[in-house]
BAMIDREN-957161 format. One record per residue (C-alpha): x, y, z; residue in one letter. Coordinates in Angstrom, 1 decimal, always signed. Layout:
BEGIN
px,py,pz,type
X,Y,Z,A;
...
END
This chain:
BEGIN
px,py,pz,type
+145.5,-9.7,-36.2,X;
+145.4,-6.1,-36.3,X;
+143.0,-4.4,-33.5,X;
+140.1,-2.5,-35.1,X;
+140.3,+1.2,-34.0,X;
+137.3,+2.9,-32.8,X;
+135.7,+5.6,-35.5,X;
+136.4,+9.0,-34.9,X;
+134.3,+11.3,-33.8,X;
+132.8,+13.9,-36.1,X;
+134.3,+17.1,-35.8,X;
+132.1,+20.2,-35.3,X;
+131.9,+22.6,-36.9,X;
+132.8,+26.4,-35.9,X;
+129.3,+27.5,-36.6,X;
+128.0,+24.7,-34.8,X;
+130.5,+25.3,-31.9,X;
+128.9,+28.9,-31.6,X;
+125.2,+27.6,-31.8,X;
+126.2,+25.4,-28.6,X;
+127.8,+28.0,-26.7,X;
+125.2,+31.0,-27.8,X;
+122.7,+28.2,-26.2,X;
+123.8,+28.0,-23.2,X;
+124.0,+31.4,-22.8,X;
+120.8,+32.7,-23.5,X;
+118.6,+29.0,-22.2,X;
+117.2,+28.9,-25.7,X;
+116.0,+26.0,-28.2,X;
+114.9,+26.3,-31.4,X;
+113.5,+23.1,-31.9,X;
+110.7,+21.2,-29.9,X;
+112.6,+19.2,-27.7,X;
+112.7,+17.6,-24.1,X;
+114.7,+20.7,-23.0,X;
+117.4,+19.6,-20.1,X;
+117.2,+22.3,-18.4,X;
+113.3,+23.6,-17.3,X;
+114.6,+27.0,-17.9,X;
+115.5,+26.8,-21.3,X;
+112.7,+28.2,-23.6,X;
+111.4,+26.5,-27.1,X;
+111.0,+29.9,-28.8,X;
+108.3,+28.5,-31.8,X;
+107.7,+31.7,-33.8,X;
+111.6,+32.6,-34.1,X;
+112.5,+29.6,-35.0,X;
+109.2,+29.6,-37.8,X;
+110.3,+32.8,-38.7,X;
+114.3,+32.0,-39.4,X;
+112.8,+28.8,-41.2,X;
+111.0,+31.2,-43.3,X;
+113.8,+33.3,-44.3,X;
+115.8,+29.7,-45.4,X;
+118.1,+30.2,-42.7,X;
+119.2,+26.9,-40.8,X;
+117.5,+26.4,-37.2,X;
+121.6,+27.8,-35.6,X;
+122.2,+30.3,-33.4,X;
+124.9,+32.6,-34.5,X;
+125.9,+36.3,-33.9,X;
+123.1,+37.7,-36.3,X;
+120.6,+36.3,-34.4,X;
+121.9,+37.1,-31.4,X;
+120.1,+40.3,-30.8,X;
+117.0,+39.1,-32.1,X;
+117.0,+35.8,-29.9,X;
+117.3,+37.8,-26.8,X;
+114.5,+40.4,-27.3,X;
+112.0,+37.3,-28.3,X;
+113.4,+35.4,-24.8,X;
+112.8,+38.5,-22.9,X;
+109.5,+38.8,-24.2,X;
+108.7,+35.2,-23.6,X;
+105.5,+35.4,-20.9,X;
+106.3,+31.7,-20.2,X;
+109.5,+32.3,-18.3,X;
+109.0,+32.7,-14.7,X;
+112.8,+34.4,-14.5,X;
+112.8,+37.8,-14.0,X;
+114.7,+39.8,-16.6,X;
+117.5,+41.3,-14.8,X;
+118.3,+38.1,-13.2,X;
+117.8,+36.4,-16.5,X;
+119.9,+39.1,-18.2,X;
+122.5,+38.8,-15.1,X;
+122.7,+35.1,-15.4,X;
+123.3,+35.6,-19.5,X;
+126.3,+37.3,-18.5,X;
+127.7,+35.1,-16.3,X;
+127.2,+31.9,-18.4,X;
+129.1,+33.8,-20.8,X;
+131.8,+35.0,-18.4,X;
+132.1,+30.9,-17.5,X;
+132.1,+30.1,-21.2,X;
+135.0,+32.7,-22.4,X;
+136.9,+30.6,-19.2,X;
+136.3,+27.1,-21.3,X;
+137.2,+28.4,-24.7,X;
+140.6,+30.0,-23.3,X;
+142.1,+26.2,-23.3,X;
+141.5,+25.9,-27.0,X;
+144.1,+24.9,-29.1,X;
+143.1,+26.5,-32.3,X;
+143.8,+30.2,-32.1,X;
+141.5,+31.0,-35.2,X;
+139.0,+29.3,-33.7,X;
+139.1,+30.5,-30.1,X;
+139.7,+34.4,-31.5,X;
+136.2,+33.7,-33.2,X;
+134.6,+32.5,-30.7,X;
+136.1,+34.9,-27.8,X;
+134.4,+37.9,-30.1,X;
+130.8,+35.7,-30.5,X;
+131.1,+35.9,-26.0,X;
+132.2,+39.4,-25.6,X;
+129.5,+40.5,-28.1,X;
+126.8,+38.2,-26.1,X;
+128.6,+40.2,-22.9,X;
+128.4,+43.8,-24.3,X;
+124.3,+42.8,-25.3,X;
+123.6,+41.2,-21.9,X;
+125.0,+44.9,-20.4,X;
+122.8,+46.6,-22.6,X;
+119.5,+45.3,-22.2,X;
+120.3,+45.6,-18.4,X;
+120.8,+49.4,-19.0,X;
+117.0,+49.1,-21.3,X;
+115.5,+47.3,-18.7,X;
+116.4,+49.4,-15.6,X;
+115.3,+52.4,-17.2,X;
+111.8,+51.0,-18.5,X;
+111.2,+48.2,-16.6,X;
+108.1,+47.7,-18.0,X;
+109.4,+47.1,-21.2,X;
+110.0,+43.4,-21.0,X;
+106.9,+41.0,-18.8,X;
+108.3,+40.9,-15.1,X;
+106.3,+38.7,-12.6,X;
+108.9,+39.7,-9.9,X;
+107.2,+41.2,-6.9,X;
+109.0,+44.6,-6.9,X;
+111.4,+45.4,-3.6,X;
+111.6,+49.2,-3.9,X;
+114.8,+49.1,-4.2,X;
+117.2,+49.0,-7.7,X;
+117.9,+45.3,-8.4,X;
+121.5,+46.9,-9.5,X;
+122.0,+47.3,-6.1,X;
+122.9,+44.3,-4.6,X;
+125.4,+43.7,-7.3,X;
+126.9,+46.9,-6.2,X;
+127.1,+45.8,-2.7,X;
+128.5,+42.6,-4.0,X;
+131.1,+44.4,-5.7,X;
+132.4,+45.8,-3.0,X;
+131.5,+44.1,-0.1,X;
+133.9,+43.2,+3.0,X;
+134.2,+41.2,+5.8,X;
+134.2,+43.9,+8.1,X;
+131.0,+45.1,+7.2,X;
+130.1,+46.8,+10.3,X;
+128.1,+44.8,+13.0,X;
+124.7,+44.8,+11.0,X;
+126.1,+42.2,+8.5,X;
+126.1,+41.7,+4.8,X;
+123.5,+43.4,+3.1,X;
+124.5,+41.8,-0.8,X;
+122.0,+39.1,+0.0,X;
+124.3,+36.4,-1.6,X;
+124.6,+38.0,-5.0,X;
+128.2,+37.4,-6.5,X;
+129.9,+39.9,-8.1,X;
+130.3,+40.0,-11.8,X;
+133.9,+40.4,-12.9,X;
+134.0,+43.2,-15.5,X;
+130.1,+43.6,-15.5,X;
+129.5,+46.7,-13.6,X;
+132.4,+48.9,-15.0,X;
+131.2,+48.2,-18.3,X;
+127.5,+49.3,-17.3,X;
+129.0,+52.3,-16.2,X;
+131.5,+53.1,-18.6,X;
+130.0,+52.4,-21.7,X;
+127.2,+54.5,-22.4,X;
+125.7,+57.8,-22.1,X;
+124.9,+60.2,-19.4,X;
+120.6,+60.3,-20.2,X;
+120.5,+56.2,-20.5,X;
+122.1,+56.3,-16.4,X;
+121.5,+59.5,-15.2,X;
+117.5,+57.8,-13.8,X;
+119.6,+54.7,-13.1,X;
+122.0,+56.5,-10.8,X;
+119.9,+58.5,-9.1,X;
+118.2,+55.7,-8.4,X;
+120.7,+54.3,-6.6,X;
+121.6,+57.5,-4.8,X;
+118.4,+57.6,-3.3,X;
+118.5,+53.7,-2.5,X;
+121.9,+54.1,-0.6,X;
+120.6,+57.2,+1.4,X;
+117.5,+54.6,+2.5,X;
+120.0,+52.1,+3.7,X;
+121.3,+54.3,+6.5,X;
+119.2,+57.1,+7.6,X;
+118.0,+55.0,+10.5,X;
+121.9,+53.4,+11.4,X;
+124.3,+54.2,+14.1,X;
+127.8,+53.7,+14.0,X;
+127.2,+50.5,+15.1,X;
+125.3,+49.2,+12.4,X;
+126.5,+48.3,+8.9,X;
+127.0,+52.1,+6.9,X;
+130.2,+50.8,+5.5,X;
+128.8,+48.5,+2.7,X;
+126.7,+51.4,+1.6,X;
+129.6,+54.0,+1.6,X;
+131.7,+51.9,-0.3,X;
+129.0,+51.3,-2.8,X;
+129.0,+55.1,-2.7,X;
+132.3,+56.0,-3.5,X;
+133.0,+53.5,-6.2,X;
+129.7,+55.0,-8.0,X;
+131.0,+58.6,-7.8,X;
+134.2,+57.2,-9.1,X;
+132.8,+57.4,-12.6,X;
+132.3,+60.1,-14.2,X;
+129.1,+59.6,-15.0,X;
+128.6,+58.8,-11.3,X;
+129.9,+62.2,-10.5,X;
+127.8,+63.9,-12.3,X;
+124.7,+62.3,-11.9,X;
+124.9,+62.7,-8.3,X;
+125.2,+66.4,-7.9,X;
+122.8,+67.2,-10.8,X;
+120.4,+64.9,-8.3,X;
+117.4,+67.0,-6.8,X;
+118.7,+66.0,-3.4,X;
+122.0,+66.8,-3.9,X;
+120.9,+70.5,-2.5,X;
+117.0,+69.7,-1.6,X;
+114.9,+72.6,-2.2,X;
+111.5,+73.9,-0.7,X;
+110.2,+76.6,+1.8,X;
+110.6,+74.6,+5.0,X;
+114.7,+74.0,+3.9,X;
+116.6,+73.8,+7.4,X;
+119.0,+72.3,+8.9,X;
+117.8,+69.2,+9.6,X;
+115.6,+68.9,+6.3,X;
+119.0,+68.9,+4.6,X;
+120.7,+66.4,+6.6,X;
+118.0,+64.0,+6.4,X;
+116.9,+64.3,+2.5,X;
+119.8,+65.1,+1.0,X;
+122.0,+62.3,-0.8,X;
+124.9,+62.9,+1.7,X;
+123.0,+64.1,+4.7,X;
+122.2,+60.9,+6.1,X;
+126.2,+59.4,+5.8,X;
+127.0,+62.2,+7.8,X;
+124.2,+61.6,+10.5,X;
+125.5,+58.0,+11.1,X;
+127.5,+58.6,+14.6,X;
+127.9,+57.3,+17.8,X;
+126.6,+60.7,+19.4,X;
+123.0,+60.4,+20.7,X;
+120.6,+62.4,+18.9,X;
+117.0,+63.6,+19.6,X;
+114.6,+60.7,+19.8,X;
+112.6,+61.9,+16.3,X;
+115.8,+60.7,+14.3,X;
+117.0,+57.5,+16.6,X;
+119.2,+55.6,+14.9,X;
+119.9,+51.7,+15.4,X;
+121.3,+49.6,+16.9,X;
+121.7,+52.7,+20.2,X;
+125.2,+52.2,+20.4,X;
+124.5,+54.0,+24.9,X;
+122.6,+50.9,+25.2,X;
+124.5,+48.4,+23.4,X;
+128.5,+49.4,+24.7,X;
+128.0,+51.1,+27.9,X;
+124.8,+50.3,+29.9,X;
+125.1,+49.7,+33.1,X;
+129.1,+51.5,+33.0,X;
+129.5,+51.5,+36.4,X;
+129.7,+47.9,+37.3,X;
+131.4,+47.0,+33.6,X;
+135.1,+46.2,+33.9,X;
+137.8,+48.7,+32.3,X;
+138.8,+46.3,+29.6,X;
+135.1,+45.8,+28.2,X;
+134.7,+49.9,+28.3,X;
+138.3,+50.2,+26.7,X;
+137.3,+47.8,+24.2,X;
+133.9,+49.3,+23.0,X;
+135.9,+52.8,+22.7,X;
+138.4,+51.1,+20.1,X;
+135.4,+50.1,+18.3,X;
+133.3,+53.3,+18.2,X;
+136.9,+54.9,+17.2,X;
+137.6,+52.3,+14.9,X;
+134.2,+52.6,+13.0,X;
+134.2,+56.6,+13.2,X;
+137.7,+56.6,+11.6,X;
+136.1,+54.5,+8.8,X;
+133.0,+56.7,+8.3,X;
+135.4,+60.2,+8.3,X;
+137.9,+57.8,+5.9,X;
+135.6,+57.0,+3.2,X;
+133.0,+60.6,+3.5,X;
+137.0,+61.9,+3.0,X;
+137.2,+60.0,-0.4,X;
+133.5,+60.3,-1.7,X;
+134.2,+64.7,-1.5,X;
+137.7,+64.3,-2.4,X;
+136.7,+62.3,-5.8,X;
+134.2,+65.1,-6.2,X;
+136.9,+67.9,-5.8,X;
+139.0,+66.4,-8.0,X;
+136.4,+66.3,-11.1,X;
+136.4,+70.1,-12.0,X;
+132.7,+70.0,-13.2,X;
+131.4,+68.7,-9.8,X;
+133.8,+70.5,-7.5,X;
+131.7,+73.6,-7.5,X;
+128.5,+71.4,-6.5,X;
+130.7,+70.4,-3.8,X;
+131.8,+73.5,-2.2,X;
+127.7,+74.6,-2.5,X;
+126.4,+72.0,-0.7,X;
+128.9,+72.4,+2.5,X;
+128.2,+75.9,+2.5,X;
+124.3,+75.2,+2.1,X;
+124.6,+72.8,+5.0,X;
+126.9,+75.4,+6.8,X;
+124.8,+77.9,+6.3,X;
+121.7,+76.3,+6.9,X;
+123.0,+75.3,+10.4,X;
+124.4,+78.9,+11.9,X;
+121.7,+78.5,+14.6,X;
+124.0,+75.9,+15.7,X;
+126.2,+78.4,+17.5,X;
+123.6,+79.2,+19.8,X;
+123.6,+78.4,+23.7,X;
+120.3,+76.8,+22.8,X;
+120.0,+74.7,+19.6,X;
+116.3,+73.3,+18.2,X;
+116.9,+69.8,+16.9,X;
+114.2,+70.1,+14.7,X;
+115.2,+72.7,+12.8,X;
+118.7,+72.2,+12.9,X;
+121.3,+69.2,+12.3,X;
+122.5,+67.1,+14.3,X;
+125.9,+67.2,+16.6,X;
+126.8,+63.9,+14.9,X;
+126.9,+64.9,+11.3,X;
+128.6,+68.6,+12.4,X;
+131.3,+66.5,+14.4,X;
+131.7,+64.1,+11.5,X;
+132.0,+67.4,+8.8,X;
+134.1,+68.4,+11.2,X;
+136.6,+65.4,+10.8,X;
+136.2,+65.2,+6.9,X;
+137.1,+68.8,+6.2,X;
+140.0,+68.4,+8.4,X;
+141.4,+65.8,+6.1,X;
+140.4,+67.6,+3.2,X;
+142.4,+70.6,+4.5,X;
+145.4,+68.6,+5.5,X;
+147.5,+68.8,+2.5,X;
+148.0,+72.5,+3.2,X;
+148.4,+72.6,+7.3,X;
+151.3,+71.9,+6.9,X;
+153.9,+73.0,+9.7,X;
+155.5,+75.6,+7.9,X;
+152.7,+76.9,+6.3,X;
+153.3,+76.5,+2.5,X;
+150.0,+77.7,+1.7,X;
+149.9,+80.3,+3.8,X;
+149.3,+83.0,+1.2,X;
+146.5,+81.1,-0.5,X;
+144.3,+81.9,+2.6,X;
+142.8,+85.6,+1.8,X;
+141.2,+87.4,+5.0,X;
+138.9,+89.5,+2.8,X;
+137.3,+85.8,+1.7,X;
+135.0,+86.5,+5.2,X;
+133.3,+89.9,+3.4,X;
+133.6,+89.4,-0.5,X;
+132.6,+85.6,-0.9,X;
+129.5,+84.9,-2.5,X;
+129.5,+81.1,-1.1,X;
+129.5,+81.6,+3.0,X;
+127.1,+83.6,+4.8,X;
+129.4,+85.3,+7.6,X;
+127.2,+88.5,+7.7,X;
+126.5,+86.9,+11.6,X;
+130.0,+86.8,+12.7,X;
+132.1,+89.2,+14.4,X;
+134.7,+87.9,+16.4,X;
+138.0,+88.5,+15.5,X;
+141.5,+87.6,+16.3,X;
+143.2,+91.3,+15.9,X;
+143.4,+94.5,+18.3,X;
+141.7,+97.5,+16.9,X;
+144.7,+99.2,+16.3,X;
+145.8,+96.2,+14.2,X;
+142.3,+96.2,+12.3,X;
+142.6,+100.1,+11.8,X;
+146.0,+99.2,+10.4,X;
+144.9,+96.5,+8.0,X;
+142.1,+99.0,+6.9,X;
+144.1,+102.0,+6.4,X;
+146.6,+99.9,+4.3,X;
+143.8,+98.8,+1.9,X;
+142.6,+102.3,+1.5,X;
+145.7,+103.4,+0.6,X;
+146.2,+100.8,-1.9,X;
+143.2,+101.5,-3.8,X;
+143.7,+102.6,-7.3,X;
+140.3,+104.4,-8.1,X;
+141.4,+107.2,-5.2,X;
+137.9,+106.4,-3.1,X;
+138.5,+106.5,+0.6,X;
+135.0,+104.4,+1.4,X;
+135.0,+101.7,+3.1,X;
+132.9,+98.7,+0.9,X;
+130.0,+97.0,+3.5,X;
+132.4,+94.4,+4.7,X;
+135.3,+97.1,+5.8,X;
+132.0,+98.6,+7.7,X;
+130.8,+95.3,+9.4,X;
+134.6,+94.7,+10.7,X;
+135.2,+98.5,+11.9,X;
+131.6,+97.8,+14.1,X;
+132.9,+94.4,+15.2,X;
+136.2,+95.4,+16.6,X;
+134.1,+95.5,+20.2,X;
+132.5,+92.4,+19.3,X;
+133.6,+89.0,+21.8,X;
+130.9,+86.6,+20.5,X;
+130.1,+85.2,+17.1,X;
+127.5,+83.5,+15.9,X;
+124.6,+84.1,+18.1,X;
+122.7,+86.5,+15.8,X;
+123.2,+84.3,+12.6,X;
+119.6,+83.7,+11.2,X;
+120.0,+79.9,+10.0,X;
+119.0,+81.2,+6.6,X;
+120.8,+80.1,+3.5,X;
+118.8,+82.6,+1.3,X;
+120.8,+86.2,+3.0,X;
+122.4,+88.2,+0.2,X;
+126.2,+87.3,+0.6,X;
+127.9,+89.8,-1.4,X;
+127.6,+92.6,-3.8,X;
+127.9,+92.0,-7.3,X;
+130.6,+93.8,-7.6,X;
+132.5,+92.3,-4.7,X;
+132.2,+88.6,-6.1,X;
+135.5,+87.4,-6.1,X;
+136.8,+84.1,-7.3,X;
+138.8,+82.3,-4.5,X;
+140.7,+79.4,-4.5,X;
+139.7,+75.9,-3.0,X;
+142.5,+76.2,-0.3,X;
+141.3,+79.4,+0.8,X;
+137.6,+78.4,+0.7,X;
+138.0,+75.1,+2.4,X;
+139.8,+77.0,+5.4,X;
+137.2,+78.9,+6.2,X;
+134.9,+76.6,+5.6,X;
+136.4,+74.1,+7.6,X;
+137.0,+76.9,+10.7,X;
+133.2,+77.6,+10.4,X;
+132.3,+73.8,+10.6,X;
+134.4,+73.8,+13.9,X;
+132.8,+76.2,+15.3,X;
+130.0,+74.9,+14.9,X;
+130.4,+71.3,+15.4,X;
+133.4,+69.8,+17.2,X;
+133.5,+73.2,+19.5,X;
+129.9,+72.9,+20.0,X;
+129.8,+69.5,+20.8,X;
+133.0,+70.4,+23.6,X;
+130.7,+72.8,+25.0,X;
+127.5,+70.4,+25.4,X;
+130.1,+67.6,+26.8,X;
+130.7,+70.9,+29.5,X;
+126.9,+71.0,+30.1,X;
+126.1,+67.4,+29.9,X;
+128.5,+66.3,+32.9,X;
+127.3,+69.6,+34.6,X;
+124.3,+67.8,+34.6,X;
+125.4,+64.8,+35.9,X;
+127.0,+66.2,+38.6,X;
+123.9,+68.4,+39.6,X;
+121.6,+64.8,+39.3,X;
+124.0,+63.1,+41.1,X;
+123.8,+66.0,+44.0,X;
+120.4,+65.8,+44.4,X;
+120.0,+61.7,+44.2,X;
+122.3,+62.0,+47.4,X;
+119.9,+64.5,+49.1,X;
+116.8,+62.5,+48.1,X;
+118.5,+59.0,+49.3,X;
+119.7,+61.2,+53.0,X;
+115.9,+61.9,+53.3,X;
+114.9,+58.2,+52.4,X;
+116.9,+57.1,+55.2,X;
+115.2,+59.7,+57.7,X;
+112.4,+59.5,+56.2,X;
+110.6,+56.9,+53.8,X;
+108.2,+57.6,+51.0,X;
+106.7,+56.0,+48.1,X;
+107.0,+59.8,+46.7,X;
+111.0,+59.7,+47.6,X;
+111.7,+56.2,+46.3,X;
+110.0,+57.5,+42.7,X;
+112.1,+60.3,+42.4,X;
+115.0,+58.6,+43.5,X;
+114.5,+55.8,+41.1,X;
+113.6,+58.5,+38.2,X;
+116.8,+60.3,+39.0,X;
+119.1,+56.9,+38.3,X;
+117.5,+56.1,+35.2,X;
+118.1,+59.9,+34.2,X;
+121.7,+59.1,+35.3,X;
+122.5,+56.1,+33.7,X;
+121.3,+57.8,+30.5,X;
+123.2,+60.6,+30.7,X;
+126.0,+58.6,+31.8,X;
+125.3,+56.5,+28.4,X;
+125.6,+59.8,+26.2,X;
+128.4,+61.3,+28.2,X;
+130.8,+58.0,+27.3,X;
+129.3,+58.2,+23.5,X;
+130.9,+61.8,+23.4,X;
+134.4,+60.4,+25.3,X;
+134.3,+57.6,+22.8,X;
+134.2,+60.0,+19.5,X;
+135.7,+62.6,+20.5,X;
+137.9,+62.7,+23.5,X;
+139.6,+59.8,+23.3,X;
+141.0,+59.6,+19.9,X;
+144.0,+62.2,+21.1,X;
+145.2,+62.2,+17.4,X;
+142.0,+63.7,+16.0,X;
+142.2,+66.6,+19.2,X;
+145.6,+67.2,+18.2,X;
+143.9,+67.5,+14.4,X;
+141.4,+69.5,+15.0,X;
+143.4,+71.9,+17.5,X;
+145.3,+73.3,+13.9,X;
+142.5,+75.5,+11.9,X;
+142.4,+77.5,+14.8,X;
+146.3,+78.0,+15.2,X;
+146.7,+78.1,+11.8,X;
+144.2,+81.0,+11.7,X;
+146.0,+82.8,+14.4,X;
+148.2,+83.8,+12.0,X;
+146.3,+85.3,+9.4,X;
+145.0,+87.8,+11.5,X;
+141.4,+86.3,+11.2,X;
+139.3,+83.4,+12.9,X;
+136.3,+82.6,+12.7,X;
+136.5,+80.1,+15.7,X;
+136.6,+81.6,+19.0,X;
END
């Protein structure tokens, strides 16, 4: 007796294949049903409306479009619509995984191009949303910050994400989502987008240290600026150069887009613009009775984070240098910030007015890396570094500076060479030639520079167009001078006065022992506390600067390299 077989299941069709996966997607029903999923929403009028038109109750890739703007507009769905939208994407990213084990090729090609069309959708209604987000009903309580963000940080977060933790707050990462948010559209539908996120990231670390979690945000900087549209937007941003009558040194590093990366340092800076967490506190209270191996140890990490922050402010500039429309807004804003900052080169420097030690010694590392690939040691470049860029730039105001590293005879010389050489037979010396025949006396530099960006820089006439090697020389020489040298000469002062506090706590504690006060035990108790800080902020200086000998050894070859070129603007 033959066994009865079982009946065969009906075979869907392709149409009703795509219905079933388009409804998963978008958590949509068409018909009145017990839905299995709370979020899925009966959509009554579009389905009364496709009735209407004789059309069969299916999803399908004409309707797509029209399915998702009546979801979106749904005010019964408690789901946000970027999350909604975000989740539509990844539904579809899971279902293009299911389809790829089909064995009819006709019918998986079909239905891969019904998915990536759902994709490409999904992405732009995220792009329509972000840019009028009050376009669609939102019941989300709004953050302040771009939603976008946190996929961002998702995208390329890490493990070592500094000591603050992970700031992506558990949202996965797309696969293919982001670059084709980025990539696929135009510069006016981002551009607000962007620059939303610009000024997002520059709110995630103006208040952090080295010690607290900057590289998540970095990261998420330098894979933005990695597209061109990135690029641009970024340095077309208002706060790319801020503007406004009280502009100074500080103002820029704490507005613009950049500034606060720069400020993020294990330097301690004045108590207005504390960061967190105090890495004084946190690696070296109480030094003196802390073993060598736990001091050793928290100077590997303060190196090891700084050498990340100089690593990836290195990138962000380089991709920006590379990208011949944004290389120009590049070299503007260090000299804006350079210029901004002369004040710095004072004995005496306001730290309201002007930027922080911690961003100068920081732009101090980056435009050492940047200048790298021409100090070499036998000077390839050598005659892409012009001498005259100190009088005829229009970029660098060096009206302030007059030191020199030439005799007078040799700067007579160099003068009477060029004056010779001129082919409209005038013997006058241009304004520059002048301000370097009155310097030749000159030993100091810097200390008469006005701060002030807005000083005419060169004649008309005299603009010249100079390359980037010989611009980022100088400009790199002037960032020394004013940061890494400067911040040698207050590590000079600051253990001068430890050593005078120190004096004096020994005088007060003889006179205790003669004689006992309350008055002497409060001064001598004021006197440690006023030690142990400065003791904090001396080993914050030995931890970024002095001890990493490889960056000394770095930074030791502007200067040398300048030597021979007759000019240098370091003293």
């Amino acid at each position: 007796m033959a066994t009865p077989t079982a009946p065969r299941k009906p075979q869907r069709s392709p149409e009703e294949i795509e219905d079933i996966i388009l409804r998963k997607i978008f958590l949509v029903s068409l018909t009145d049903s017990e839905p299995s999923d709370p979020r899925i929403v009966y959509l009554e009028l579009t389905a009364a409306e496709i009735l209407s038109e004789s059309k069969e109750l299916r999803l399908s890739r004409d309707l797509m479009e029209r399915i998702l703007i009546d979801r979106l507009s749904a005010s019964a769905t408690a789901e946000p619509p970027f999350q909604y939208l975000i989740g539509c994407y990844r539904r579809a990213y899971d279902e293009s995984k299911k389809i790829s084990s089909m064995k009819d090729p006709n019918l998986r090609s079909q239905l891969d191009s019904v998915i990536k069309q759902a994709k490409k959708l999904c992405v732009s209604y995220c792009r329509i949303h972000l840019g009028n987000p009050e376009l669609f009903p939102n019941n989300e309580v709004k953050s302040g910050t771009s939603p976008l963000l946190q996929l961002v940080f998702s995208e390329v977060s890490s493990s070592l994400d500094g000591f603050g933790g992970s700031s992506s707050g558990g949202t996965q990462s797309l696969p293919g989502f982001l670059d084709e948010f980025f990539r696929d559209s135009d510069f006016d539908t981002l551009d607000p987008i962007l620059k939303g996120l610009y000024e997002d990231l520059r709110g995630t670390v103006i208040k952090v240290s080295a010690l607290g979690n900057f590289q998540q945000p970095l990261r998420a900087l330098l894979y933005l600026v990695n597209f061109p549209v990135g690029a641009k937007s970024l340095v077309n941003h208002l706060w790319w150069i801020p503007k406004g009558i009280y502009l100074n040194g500080r103002v820029i590093e704490m507005t613009s887009i950049l500034g606060p990366f720069f400020h993020v340092s294990a330097l301690l800076d004045d108590s207005i613009f504390k960061t967190q967490p105090d890495v004084g506190q946190q690696c070296f209270s109480e030094a003196s009775t802390r073993r060598p191996a736990d001091l050793l140890s928290s100077f590997t990490t303060i190196k090891t984070v700084m050498n990340s922050l100089y690593d990836g402010l290195s990138e962000v500039l380089l991709s920006l240098l590379k990208n011949t429309d944004t290389r120009e807004n590049v070299l503007d804003y260090l000299a804006e910030v350079i210029n901004l900052n002369s004040s710095r080169a004072q004995i005496q420097v306001d730290p309201i007015s002007c930027a922080s030690s911690g961003m100068f010694v920081n732009l101090s590392a980056v435009m050492l890396r940047l200048c790298d690939p021409f100090l070499d040691a036998n000077l390839m470049k050598r005659d892409k570094i012009d001498p005259k860029y100190v009088f005829h730039n229009n970029r660098l105001d060096l009206s302030g500076l007059t030191a020199l590293h030439a005799s007078s005879d040799e700067v007579a010389e160099w003068l009477n060479k060029k004056k010779l050489g001129k082919t409209d037979g005038s013997t006058q010396h241009t304004d520059g030639e002048n301000r370097l025949l009155q310097s030749q006396k000159a030993t100091s530099s810097g200390s008469s520079a006005s701060g002030s960006s807005n000083v005419k820089l060169a004649s008309s006439s005299d603009k010249t167009k100079y390359p980037f090697i010989c611009e980022c020389f100088f400009m790199t020489a002037r960032v020394l001078h004013l940061g890494l040298l400067k911040a040698f000469s207050d590590f000079k002062h600051l253990v001068q006065d430890i050593q005078r506090c120190e004096d004096t706590l020994s005088t007060l504690k003889a006179m205790q022992e003669q004689t006992p006060t309350p008055a002497l035990e409060r001064d001598i108790s004021r006197l440690e506390k006023e030690i142990e800080l400065y003791s904090q902020e001396k080993l914050c200086y030995e931890a970024q600067i002095l001890r990493d000998i490889t960056k000394i050894n770095e930074y030791s070859m502007p200067p040398r390299l300048a030597q021979n070129d007759q000019l240098s603007l370091c003293p």
